[in-house]
N, C-alpha and C positions, 0 to 999 in steps of 0.2 A: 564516476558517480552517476547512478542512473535517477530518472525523477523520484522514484523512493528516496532515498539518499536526498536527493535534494529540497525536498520541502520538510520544515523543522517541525519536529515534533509531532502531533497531531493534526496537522495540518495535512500530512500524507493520506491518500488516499488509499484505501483497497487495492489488494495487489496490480499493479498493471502491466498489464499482456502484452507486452513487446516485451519489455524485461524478461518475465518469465520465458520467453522464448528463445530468448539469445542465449540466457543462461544457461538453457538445456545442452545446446552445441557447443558452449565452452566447456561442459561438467563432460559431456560423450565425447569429445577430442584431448583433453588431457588426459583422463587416466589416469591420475595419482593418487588416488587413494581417499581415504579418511582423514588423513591429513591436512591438506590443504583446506579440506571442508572443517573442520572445525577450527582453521586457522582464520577462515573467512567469519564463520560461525562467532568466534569471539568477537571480532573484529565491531560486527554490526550487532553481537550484543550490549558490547561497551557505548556503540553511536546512538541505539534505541534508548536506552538509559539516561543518557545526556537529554536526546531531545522531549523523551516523553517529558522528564521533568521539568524542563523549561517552561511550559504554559502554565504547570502547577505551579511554577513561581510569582508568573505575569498576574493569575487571577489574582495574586495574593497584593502585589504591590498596583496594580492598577485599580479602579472605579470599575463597575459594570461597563459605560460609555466609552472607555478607554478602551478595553478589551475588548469589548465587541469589536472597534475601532482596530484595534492590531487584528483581529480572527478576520474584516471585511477583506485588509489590506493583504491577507496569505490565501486566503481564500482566491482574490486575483493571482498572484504569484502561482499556486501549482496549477490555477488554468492555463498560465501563458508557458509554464517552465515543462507542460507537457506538450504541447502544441506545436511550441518552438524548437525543441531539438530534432524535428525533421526525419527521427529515425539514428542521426548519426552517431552519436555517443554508443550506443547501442552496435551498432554494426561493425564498430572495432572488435570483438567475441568474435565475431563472425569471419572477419576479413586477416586477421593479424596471426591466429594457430594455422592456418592453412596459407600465408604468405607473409612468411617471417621479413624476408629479404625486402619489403615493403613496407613493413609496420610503421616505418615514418612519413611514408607520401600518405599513408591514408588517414593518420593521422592527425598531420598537418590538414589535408581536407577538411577533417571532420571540425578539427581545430577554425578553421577559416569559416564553415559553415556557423558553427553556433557562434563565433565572434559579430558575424554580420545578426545572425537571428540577437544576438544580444543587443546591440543597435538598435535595433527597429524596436525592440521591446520595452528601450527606453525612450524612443523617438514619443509610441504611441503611450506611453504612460505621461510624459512629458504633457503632448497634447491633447489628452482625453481626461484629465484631473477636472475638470470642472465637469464636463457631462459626465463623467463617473461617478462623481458626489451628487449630481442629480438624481442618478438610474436609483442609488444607493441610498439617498438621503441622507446624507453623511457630510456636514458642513467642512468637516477635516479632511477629509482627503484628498481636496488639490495640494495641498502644502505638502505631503507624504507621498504622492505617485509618483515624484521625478526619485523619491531617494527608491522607492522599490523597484522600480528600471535600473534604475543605478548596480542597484543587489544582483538586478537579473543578468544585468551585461555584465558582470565578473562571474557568477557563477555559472554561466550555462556553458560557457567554452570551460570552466572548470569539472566540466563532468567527466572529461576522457581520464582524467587521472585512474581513478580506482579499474579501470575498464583496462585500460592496456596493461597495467601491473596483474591483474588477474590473466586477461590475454597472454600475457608473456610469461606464466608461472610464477610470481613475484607475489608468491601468497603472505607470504609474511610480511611484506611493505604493504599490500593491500588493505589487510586485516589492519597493522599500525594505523594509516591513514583513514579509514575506515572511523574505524576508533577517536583517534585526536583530532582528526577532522571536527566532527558533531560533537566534541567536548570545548572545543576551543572556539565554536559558535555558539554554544548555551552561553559560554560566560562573553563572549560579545554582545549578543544579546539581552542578557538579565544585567550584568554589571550598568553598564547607563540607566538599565529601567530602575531599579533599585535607586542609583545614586541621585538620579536627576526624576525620576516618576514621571518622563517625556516619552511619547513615542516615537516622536522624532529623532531621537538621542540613541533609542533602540534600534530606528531604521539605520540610522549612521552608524555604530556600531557593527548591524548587521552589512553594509556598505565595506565596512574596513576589515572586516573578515573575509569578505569576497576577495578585494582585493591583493589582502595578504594570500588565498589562496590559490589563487591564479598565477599569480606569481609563483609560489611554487611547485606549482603545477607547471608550467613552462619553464621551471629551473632542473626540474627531474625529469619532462621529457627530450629538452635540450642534451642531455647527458645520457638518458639511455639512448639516444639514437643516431647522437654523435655525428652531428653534420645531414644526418639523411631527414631531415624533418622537415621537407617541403613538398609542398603539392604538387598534383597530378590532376590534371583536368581528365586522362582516360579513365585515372582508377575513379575518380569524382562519378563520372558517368556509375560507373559499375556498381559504385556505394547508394546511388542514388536510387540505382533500379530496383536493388535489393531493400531500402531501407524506406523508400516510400509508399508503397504498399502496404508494409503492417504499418507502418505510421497513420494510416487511415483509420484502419482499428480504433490505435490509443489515441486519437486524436474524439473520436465518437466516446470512448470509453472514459476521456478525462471531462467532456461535456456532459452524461450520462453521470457522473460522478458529484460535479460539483450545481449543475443545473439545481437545485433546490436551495442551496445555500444563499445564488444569486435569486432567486425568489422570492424568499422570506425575509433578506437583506434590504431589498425593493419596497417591504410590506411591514417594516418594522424601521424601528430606530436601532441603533447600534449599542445602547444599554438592551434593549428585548434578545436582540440577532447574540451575543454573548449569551445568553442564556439557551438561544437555540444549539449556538455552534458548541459548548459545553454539552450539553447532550447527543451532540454525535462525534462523542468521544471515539477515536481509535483504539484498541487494543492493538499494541505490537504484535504481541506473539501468535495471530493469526499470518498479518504478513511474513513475520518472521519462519512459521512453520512451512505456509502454501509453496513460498519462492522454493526451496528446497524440492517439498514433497512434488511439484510439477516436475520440477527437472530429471528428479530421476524417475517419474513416470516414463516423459518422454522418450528417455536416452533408454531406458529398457525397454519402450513398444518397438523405436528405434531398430534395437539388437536384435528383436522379435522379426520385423519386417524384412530385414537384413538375413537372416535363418529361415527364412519363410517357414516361419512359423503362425500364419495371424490368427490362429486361435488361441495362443495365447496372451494377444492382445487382451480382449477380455479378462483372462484371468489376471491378467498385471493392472487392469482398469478397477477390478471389482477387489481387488487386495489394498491400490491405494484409498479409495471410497472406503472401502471396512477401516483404515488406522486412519485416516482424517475424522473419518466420524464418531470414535471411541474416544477422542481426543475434543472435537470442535464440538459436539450435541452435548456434554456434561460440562462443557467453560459454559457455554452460552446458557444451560439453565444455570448454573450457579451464579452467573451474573444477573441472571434474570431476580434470582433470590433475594442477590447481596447488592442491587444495583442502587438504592437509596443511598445505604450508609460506604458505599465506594463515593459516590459522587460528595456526600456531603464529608468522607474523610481527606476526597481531593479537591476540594474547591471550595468548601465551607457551605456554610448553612447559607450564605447568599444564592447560590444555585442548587435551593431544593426544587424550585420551576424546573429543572434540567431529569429531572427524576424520569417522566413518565415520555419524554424523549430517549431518551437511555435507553430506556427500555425496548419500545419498538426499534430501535437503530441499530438494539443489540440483535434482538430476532433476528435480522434479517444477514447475522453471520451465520446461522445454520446451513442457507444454499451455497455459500463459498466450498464447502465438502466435495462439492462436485466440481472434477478441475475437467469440464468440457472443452474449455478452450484450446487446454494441453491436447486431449486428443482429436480437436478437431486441424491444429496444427500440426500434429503427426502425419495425418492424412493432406497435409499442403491444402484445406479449404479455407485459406484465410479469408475466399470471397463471404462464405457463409459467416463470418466470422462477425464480420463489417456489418453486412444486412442485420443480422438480431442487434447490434448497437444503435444503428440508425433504426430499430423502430422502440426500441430501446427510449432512445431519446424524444423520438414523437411523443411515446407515451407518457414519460416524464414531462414532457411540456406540455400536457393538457391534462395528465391529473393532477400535478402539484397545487395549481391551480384551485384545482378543485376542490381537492384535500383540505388547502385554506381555508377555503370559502366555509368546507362542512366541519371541521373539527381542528382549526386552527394550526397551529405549526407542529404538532404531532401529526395532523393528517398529510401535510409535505415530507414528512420521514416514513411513513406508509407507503406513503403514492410510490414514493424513489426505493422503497426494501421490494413494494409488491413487485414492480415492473421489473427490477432486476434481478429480482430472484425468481418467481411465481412464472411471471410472463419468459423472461431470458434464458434463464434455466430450462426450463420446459421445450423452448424451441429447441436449443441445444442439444438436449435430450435426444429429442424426436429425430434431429441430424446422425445424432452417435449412432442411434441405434441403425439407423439404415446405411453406416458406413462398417458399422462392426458385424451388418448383416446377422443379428442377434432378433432374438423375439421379444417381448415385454418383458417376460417373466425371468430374461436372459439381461437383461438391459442393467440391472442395478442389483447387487448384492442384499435383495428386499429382506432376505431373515437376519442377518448381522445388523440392519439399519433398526429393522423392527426392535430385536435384542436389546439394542445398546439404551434404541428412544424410550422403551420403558424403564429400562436401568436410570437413566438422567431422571426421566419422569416422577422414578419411587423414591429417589436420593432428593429431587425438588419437593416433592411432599411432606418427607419428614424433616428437612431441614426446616421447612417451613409452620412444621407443628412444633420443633421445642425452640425456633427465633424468637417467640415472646417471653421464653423463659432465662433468655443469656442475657441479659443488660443491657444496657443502652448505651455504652460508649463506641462508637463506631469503629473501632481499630480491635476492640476485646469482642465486638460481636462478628465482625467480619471474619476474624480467626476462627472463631468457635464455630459459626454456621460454616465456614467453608470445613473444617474437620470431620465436623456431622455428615456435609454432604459427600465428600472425599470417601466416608468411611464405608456409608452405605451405599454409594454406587460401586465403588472396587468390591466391596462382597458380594453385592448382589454377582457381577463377569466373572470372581471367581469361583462362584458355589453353582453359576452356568455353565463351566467352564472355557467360558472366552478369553480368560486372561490366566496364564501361568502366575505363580508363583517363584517369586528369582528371575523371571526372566523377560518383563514386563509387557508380551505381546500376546496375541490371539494366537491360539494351538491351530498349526496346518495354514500360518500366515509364513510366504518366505520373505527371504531378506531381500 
């Protein structure tokens, strides 16, 4: 279970960059096919499903003050639960296809690492409940920071599960666990919140799910590895050199990430901070699309470099950019369209405030299209990788700030969309291009971008001209505008001819 996986629901962050990394050298060392991938594919469709709906439950049976209260308290959680895995969960992908005959010293490492990181996770959640509730304002949460240490020290050594079964080919136990895993936390989760309307009830719950899971996480890899599941201080070494370096990255990229949430939490109460965190709703199926679409970026620039071929680096850079963006530039306006009556058909008309957050938070999924990271890790520059995070984060730390001050907690979902996209992106960019030894006008697949943004453009237009004409119930308008838009963005690529008919891609895209 990687940090994706691990924080529930919407609580996850945008994709993160170790994951997408590791995963690429597990997809380019197996070799199995379609298979496995959509065995994986269901897996964490069934887990997204679980967790998205989980929060949609909470707003419903919690107070504002409540749920802000549970959003302050995850909001901690995926800071420390990216922080603290060190790398090592992660680095089984890596370590276990290429040194079968060891899969349980490293293992057991990795195991031993996140057990102590879970320790200290609750040592310092233990002792930092009252000045947390200060930073935060938040009179509740000394009483709840031991039980969310409690959560973190069972699941963060429970991450290796899903990691060595896909490691080891065990698609189909992975995809299960995958799956039952984050269904049988939504209902640990909701089932107290519901019965008892405590959040405490819900952290304990979520506490007894850990535990149940850990356990049998340590009961299936006790069995697959049959006695060989003990550490190595030399392999320790090896996992460490390899896995703390990108760790650096995600460790910038989970501060980068979640920096404004602790902001605005700081500068509100935790009835307002609900209202914030509701508007920076995740949509799954970006994460769900990107983690793939990286990997097998990679693993084919990979093949490319491998054949020295690196001119068709580029062309494998500017075909994933062309189907990311025919896909991510038409969600993001249509959310852009439909983003009122989404928010008040998931969370009710208590969070119409959450509307025009939405909105900007949504923006700024458009520069996710560009997976720079993928090929700046192709090219081994994880240094560069690091640097645009850390100024990344400078920046996020002095205009969030500012953002407040001029336009309230919309302008803190600005500050954090612009720097990481506008500012981030753009460095990135400018890396790629002088690594792909490309020219501007080489740099980015500028006529398919242009193509599609007006297609999204003219389908947001007229959806937007007959919205006042479909009703006002939010479920009958959200159909009908998303059809409208649906219908005239696909005619418009196909009467371009960008998109076949029957065969759902862009003509002269390979597979």
């Amino acid at each position: 279970m990687s940090i994706l996986e691990a924080i529930p629901g919407d609580e996850r962050g945008r994709t993160a960059p170790a994951a997408t990394a590791h995963g690429a050298r597990a997809a380019g060392s197996g070799g199995s096919g379609a298979g496995p991938v959509l065995l994986l594919a269901a897996g964490r469709a069934v887990a997204f499903a679980a967790t998205f709906a989980t929060p949609l439950v909470l707003a419903r049976v919690f107070d504002q003050a409540e749920f802000g209260t549970y959003k302050q308290l995850f909001v901690v959680y995926t800071t420390l639960a990216g922080i603290a895995q060190f790398g090592m969960a992660e680095s089984l992908l890596y370590f276990l296809p290429f040194s079968p005959g060891r899969g349980g010293r490293y293992t057991a490492n990795a195991l031993l690492v996140l057990a102590a990181a879970g320790l200290a996770c609750l040592g310092l959640l233990a002792l930092a409940g009252p000045h947390l509730s200060r930073w935060l304002g938040n009179a509740a949460l000394p009483g709840l920071s031991g039980l969310l240490g409690a959560y973190l020290m069972f699941m963060l050594p429970s991450m290796v599960l899903e990691l060595v079964m896909t490691a080891r080919k065990r698609y189909f136990g992975a995809a299960l666990a995958y799956g039952l895993s984050d269904l049988l936390r939504a209902v640990a989760l909701v089932a107290p919140a519901v019965v008892t309307r405590r959040v405490d009830m819900l952290l304990a719950g979520a506490v007894t799910f850990g535990a149940v899971r850990l356990g049998a996480a340590l009961l299936y890899l006790g069995r697959e590895f049959r006695g060989r599941l003990r550490p190595a201080g030399g392999l320790l070494r090896d996992q460490l050199t390899y896995s703390l370096p990108l760790q650096l990255g995600v460790v910038l990229w989970v501060l980068v990430l979640n920096l404004h949430y602790y902001a605005v939490a700081a500068s509100v109460n935790a009835a307002t901070f609900a209202i914030y965190a509701v508007g920076c709703l995740q949509i799954p199926l970006f994460d769900f699309v990107l983690t793939p679409a990286a990997n097998v970026m990679m693993v084919r620039m990979q093949e490319a470099f491998t054949a020295r071929r690196p001119d068709a680096v580029a062309a494998i850079w500017h075909d994933t950019t062309s189907r990311l963006a025919m896909l991510f530039f038409p969600l993001v306006g249509l959310l852009l369209v439909t983003g009122r009556e989404l928010i008040l058909f998931l969370f009710t008309a208590r969070y119409a405030a959450s509307v025009p957050i939405f909105l900007v938070f949504t923006a700024g999924y458009l520069f996710t299209t560009f997976l720079t990271d993928g090929v700046l890790r192709v090219h081994a520059d994880t240094r560069t990788i690091a640097i645009i995070y850390a100024i990344d984060l400078g920046l996020v730390a002095v205009l969030v700030p500012a953002g407040m001050a001029a336009f309230g907690m919309v302008g803190a979902t600005a500050a954090t969309a612009f720097t990481g996209g506008v500012i981030g992106k753009s460095l990135a960019l400018i890396r790629v291009k002088r690594l792909m030894g490309v020219t501007l006008a080489a740099l980015l697949p500028w006529r398919s971008l242009g193509e599609v943004s007006a297609a999204a453009a003219a389908a947001a237009l007229a959806a937007l001209a007959v919205k006042p004409h479909l009703g006002t119930a939010p479920l009958v308008l959200l159909a009908a505008v998303s059809g409208v838009y649906a219908a005239v963005y696909l005619g418009i690529l196909i009467a371009r001819g960008r998109l076949e008919i029957g065969t759902g891609r862009a003509p002269g895209v390979s597979g």
